[in-house]
N, C-alpha and C positions, 0 to 999 in steps of 0.2 A: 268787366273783364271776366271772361268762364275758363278757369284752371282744371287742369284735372290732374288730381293727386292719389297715385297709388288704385287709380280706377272709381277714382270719384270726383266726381263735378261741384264745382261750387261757384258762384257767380262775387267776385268783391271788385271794390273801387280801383280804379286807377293809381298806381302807387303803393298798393299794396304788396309785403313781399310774401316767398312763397310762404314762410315761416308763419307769418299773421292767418296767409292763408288755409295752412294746415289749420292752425288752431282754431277757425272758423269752422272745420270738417269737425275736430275733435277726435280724441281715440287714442288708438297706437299711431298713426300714421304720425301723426306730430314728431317731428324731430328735436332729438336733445339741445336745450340751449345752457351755455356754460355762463357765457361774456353776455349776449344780451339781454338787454331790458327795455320792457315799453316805454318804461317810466323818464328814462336817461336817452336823451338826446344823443349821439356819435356813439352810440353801446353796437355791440356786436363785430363782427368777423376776426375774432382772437382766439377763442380757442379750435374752433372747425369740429365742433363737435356736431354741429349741423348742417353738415354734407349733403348734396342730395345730387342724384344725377335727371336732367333735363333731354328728355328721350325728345321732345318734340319744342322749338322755338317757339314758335307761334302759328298759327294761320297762313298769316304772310309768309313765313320764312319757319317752313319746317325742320330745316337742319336739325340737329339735337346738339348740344352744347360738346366742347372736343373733353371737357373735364365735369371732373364733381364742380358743385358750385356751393357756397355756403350759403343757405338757405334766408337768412336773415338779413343779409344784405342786397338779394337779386330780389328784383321787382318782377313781378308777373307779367305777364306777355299775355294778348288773347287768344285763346285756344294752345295756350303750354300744356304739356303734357310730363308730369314730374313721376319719379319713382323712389322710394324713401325706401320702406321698409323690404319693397320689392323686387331692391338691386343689390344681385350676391357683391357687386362692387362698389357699394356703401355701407353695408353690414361689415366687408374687411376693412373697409377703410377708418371707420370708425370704430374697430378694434385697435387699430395703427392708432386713432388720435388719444382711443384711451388709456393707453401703454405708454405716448410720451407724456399723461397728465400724470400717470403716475413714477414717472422714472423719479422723482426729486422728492414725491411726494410722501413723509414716512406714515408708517402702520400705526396709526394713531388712537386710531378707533375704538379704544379702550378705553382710554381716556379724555378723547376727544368730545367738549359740550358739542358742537356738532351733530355729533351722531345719533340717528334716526330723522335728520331735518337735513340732512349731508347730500348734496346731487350728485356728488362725487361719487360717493357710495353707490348709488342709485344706477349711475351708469357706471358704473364698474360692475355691477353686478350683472344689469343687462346687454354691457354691449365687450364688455372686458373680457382678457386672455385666462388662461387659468394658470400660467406665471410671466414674469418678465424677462425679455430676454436681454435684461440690459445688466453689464456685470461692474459696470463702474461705480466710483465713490459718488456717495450723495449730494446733494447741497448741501450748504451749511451754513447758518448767519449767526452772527453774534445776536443775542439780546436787549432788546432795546424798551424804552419804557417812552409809550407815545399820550402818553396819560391816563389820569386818575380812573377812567370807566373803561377803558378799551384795552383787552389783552390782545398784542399782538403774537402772531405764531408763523414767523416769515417762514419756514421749513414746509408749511401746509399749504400757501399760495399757488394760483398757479395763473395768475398775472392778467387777470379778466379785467382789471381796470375798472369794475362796477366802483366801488368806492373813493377811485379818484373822481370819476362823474359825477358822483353823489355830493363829494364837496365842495365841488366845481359850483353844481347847480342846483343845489338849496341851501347853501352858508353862504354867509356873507366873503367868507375867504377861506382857500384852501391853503393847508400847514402841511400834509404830507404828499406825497408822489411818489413816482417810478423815480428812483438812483440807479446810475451806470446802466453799462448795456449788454446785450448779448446772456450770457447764461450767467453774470453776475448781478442783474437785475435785480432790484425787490423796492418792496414798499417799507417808505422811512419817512423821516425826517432829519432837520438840520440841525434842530432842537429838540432837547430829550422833554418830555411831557408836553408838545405843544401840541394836540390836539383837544382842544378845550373850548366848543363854543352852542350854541343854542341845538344844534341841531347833529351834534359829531355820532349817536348813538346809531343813526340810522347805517353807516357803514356796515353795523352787527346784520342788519336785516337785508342787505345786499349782497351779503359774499356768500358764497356757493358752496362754502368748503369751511373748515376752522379756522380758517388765518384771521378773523377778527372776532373776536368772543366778548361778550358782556362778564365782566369781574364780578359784579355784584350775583349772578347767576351760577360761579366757576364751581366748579365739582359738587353741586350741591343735590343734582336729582339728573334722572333721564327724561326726556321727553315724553317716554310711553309710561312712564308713572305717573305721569300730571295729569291736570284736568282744563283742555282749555275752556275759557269760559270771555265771550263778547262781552264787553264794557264801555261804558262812553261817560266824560265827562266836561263839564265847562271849562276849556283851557284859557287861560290868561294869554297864551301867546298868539299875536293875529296870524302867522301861518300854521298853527295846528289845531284840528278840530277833535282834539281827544277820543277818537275812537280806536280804541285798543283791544288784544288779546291778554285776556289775564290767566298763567298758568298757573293755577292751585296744585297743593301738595297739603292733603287735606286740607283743613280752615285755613291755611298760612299763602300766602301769594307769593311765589319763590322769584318771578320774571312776567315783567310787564315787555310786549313785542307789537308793532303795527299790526295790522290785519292782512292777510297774503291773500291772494287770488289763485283759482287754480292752479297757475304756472307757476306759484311761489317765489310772486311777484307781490311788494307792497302796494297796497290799494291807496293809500295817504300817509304821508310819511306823519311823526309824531315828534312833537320836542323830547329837552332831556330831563325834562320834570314830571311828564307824564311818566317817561320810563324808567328812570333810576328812584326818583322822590316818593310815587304815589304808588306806594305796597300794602296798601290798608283796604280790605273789602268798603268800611265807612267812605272813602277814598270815589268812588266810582259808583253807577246806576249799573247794574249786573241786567244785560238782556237777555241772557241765554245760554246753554251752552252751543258751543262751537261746532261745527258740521266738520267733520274731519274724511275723506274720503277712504274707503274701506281699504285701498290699495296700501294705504299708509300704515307705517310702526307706529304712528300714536293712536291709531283706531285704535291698537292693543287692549283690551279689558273698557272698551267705551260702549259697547253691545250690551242688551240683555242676553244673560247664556244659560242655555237651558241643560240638565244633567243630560249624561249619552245615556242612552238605551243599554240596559245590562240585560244580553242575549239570554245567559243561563242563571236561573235560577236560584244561584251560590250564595251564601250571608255572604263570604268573603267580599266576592266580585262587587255587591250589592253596596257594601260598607265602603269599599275603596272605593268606588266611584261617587256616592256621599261627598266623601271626603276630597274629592279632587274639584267637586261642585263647586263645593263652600269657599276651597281657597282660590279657584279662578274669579268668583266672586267677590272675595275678600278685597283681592289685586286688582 
């Protein structure tokens, strides 16, 4: 099948959708996914943050489609002809989607573990309004304790369903889900602590946003202070093959996390003794450090950096920029 996206061709398989397809091209053209995942079977078409408009059907049937389509769910056609970053009415339109992600959503980001790993953020920054025009009262859930490693933050959700997938279909049985409906919706349970089983940690590495946070990690450091660093080790459990991100806070291992893919997508999901149990360098075979892409807030201070160029002459000038050397490099 040869697609062409945003004026570029690319040839993929049959059943491919346009989404997979962008990310075959790679780039900017790639449209934002909130809800879906490679990894999870039935993932996508929830939040529409992946819009695209469909200028040409196919070969056969060049009509263009009467609406946006969401990307991740429409299979390619041969000779479709798609327009993502190139249509002024997908650029509004996913302004429109990312003003109602945020209508419920509070200003968190402060103290949000989240933040700098946040996709929310990320399209809020690049596709978001510069205020809301929404003037009503917020959500609001009471607080609920869904166990011992899982902080839940229902206030930050914004109902992508990765994590009911996730314990659908890699745990033996799913404990929590969507309650009620309509804009009283949220993720619970029936029972207070019952999320408790070999594999419950992985929810952390699937949600898009803060609503599920690792406790053993909470308020302890930012993302762009650590250092992540590849690890792998022999795991006792026959579904996980222990390869992990280990993030350092000098010597000390603050948060053990699957390994993500480009798309900050889990590459192999990991039990919960890799991640909560094994915090000891002795712990793990250390391969490397971690390739973090320069786009990102945890590249932060992971370069070599070299002093700026002091134009004039000056001790002052000279001195302060020394000194600004050392502590970028300290950090």
């Amino acid at each position: 099948m040869k697609v062409t996206i945003d004026g570029i061709s690319v040839e993929v398989p049959d059943g491919t959708s346009i989404l997979n397809a962008a990310r075959v091209i790679g780039g900017d053209i790639v449209p934002p996914a909130m809800c879906y995942y490679s990894k999870l079977a039935g993932s996508g078409g929830k939040c529409r943050t992946c819009l695209v408009q469909v200028s040409k059907g196919s070969d056969k049937d060049p009509r263009p489609m009467p609406k946006l389509v969401a990307s991740c769910r429409t299979n390619v056609m041969d000779g479709m002809e798609v327009k993502n970053i190139t249509s002024p009415e997908v650029i509004e339109a996913r302004k429109g989607v990312v003003e109602m992600l945020l209508i419920n959503h509070p200003l968190d980001c402060p103290v949000c573990d989240q933040a700098g790993e946040c996709h929310l953020q990320d399209l809020g920054f690049e596709h978001g309004r510069e205020k809301t025009r929404y003037e009503f009262d917020r959500r609001t859930f009471e607080k609920i304790d869904i166990g011992d490693k899982i902080q839940l933050h229902m206030t930050r959700c914004i109902l992508c369903y990765r994590c009911v997938f996730t314990a659908d279909q890699i745990t033996d049985h799913r404990i929590h889900g969507i309650l009620n409906r309509g804009d009283h919706s949220e993720i619970s349970t029936y029972i207070q602590a019952a999320v408790d089983n070999d594999f419950s940690g992985n929810v952390i590495d699937v949600c898009p946003v803060g609503a599920l946070t690792d406790k053993t990690f909470r308020f302890k450091n930012r993302v762009w202070f650590t250092k992540p660093v590849e690890a792998h080790r022999d795991c006792n459990h026959e579904n996980c093959n222990g390869k992990v991100t280990l993030w350092y806070k000098g010597e000390e291992v603050i948060r053990v996390t699957a390994r993500k893919d480009q798309w900050g997508e889990v590459e192999e999901f990991i039990c919960n003794e890799c991640r909560f149990d094994k915090k000891k360098t002795s712990d793990w075979v250390i391969e490397g450090p971690r390739k973090v892409s320069h786009h990102s807030v945890i590249s932060a201070n992971h370069y070599e950096m070299k002093p700026l160029p002091v134009v004039k002459t000056n001790p002052v000038l000279q001195e302060a920029n020394k000194t600004q050397f050392e502590r970028e490099t300290r950090l």
